[in-house]
N, C-alpha and C positions, 0 to 999 in steps of 0.2 A: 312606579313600575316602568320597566323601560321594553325596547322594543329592538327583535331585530330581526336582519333581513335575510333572508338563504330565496332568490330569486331565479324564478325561470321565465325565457319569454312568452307572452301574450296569458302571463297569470291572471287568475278571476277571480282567486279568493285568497281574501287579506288575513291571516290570523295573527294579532297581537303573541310577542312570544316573551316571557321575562331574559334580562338579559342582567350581568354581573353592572356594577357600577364604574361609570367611567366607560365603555364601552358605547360609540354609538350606538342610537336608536335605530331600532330593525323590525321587517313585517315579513314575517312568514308568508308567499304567496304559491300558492296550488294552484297547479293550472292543469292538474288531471283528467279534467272534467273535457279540458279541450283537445285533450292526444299530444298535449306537449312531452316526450319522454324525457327531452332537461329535465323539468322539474319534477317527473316523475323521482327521478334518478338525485333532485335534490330531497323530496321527501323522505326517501331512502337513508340520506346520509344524515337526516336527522336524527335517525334512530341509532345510528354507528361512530356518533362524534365521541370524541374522546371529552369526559368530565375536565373543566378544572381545577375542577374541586370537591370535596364528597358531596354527594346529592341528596342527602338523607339529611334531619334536623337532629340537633341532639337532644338526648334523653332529661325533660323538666318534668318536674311536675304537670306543669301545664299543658306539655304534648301528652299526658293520659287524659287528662280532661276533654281537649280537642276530640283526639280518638274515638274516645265513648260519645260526645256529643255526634260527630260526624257517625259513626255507625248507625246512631239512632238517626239519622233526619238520613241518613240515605236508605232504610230499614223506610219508615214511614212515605220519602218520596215514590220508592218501587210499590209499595199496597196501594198507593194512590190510583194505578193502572189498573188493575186485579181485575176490574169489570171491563176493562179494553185494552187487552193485551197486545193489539195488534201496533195503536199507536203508542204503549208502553217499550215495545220492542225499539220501533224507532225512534224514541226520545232518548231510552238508557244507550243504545249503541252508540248515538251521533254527539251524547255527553261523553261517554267513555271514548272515542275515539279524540274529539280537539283537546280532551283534555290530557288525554296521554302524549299528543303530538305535543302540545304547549311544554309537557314536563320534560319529554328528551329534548327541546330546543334550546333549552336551560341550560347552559355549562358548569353549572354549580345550583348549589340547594338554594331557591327562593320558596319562601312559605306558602303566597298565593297557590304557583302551577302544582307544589306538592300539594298542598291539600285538596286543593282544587279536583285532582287527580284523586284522592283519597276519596273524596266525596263521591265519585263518580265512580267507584271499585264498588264500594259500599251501594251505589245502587244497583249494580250490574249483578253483583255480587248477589244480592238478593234476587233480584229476576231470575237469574239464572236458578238456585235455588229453588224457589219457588216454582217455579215451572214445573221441574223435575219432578217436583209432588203433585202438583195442582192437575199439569197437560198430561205428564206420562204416570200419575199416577203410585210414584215408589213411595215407600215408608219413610218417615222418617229418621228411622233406626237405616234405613239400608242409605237416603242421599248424606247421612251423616258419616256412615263410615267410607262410601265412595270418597268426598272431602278428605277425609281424614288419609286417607293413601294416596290421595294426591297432593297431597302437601306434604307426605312424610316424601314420595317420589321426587318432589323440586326440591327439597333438602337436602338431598341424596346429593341428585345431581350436581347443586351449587357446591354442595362440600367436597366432593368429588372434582369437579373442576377448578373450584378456588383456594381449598381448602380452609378456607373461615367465612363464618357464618355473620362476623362483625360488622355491626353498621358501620362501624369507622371506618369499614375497608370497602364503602358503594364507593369507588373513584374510579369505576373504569365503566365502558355501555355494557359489556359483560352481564357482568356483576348487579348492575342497575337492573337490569332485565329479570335476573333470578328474583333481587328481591321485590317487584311490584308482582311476580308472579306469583311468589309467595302470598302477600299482601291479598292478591284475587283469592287464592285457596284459603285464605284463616277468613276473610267476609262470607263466601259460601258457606264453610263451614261453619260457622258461628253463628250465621241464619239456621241452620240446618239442625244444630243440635240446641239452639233456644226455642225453638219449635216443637223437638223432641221432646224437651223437657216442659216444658208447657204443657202440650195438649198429650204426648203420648204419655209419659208418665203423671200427669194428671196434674201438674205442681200451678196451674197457670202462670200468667204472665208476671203478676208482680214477686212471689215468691218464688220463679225463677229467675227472674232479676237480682233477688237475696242472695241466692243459694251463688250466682255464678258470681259476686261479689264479695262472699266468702272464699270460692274456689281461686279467687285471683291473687289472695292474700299468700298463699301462699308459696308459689314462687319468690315474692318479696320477701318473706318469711325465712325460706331457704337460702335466697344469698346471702341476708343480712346476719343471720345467725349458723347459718351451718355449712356457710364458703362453700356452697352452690356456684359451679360455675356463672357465670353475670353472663354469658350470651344464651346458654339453653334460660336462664331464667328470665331476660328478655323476652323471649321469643314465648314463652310458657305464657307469660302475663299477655304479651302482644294479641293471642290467640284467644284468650278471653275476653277480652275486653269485646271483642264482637256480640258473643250472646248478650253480654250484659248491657250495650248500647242496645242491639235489637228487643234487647226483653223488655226496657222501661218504653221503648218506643211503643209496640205492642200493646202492652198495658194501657199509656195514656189513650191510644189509638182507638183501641177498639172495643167492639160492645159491652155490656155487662153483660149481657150471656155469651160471651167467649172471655169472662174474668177480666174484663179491661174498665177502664174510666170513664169511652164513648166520646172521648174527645173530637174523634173524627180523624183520618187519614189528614185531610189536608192541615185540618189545621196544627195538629205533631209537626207535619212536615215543617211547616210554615215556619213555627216558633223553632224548633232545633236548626234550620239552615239560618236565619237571623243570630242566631246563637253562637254559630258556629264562624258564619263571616263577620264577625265583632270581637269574636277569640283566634281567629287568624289574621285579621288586620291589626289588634295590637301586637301580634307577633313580630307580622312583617315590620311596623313601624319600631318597635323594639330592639328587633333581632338579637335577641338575647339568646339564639338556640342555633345559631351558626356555630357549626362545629369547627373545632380550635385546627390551624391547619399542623399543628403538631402531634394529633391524635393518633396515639398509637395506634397497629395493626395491628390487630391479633393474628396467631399463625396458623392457629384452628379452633375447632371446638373441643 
């Protein structure tokens, strides 16, 4: 991993940032904390640089596996909290925050900050979620369909402003922005309605695990056989794969009387984040899933 630097003066915090190779080494240094507005003003431009390259990995096999693994251990890190929300809140934000900084600092797709970033949606994602039922209370059925229109809404807008919906086509901050916001709405929601299907419709945890591993089949089903457009059917699968991480999380997780294994929060967490940083470090080491810089754009969906 390499490092670099976007510097203001009298900075006080160093944040490793991945950088392209060949590129000197660089430390992201914040110095917000001191009323520096430089580096205010450079933290800012991290989120405005232009890619140079697409930011997104391409579609293997092995990026579904990652996925569901990462959904479930960030699914299991966020229950970990449930009896103390207070310091749950400042764990998930102050993950979710360096690790989004570390991924816009990125001028191209590296595996680490992307997942890294993935892992850190997926628990926030769940917090948030979870809250929404747990603190205020809503149904199920009602933070699922919330989710569900707020992700048909960044849809909207992304296709509306870019006109494709293509991973091939993250190469601009734009673009990038739509779709990690995407990425936050299909984690909520994919907590939200494996929860539904669990406990409100009665199915529990491991055979809602089944059931949405069945329902993922087919979008792959539809492109492969019935020339299904390949980006809604991307995006169809993308969006399951959350319950079905979260549901086996769950399962292993939690009691027998709430249909689980009893394995324990921490220790799911434990074993799936082990799992998941041994399936993104051969990635990174691989880099088998660097998307080709020839990859077409699609013009829309």
């Amino acid at each position: 991993m390499c490092w670099r630097s976007v510097r203001g003066a009298g900075a006080a915090l160093a944040l490793p940032v991945a950088a392209p190779e060949g590129e000197p080494p660089f430390v992201l240094h914040d110095a917000a904390t001191q009323g520096d507005p430089t580096s205010v003003r450079s933290l800012f431009r991290v989120f405005n640089q232009q890619p140079l390259a697409a930011k997104v990995p391409e579609v293997t096999a092995l990026f579904w596996v990652i996925k569901i693994s990462t959904t479930a251990a960030g699914e299991a890190i966020s229950d970990m909290f449930v009896s103390n929300k207070e310091l749950g809140v400042v764990v998930e934000v102050s993950f979710f925050c360096v690790a989004l900084v570390l991924q816009f600092a990125s001028r191209r797709y590296s595996a680490l900050p992307y997942w890294f970033l993935a892992l850190a949606i997926a628990t926030a994602g769940t917090g948030v979620s979870d809250t929404m039922h747990l603190v205020f209370g809503m149904p199920y059925a009602v933070t699922s369909l919330f989710w569900l229109l707020v992700l048909a809404a960044v849809f909207y807008l992304w296709n509306r402003s870019e006109h494709t919906l293509d991973i091939h086509s993250i190469t601009t901050s734009r673009r990038e922005k739509f779709y990690w916001s995407v990425v936050f709405a299909t984690f909520a929601l994919g907590t939200a309605v494996g929860d539904f299907a669990a406990t409100t419709l009665g199915l529990g945890y491991l055979a809602s695990a089944l059931l949405f591993c069945g329902v993922i089949l087919i979008p792959w089903a539809g492109w492969k056989f019935l020339n299904w457009n390949s980006i809604f059917s991307f995006w169809f699968a993308y969006v399951i794969t959350r319950p079905i991480g979260a549901s086996f999380a769950d399962y292993f997780s939690k009691s027998h009387s709430l249909s689980g294994a009893n394995f324990g929060d921490w220790q799911t967490a434990l074993v799936m984040t082990c799992i998941v940083a041994l399936l993104v470090a051969y990635t990174a080491r691989a880099r088998y899933d660097i998307q080709s810089p020839e990859a077409e754009i699609a013009g829309g969906t």
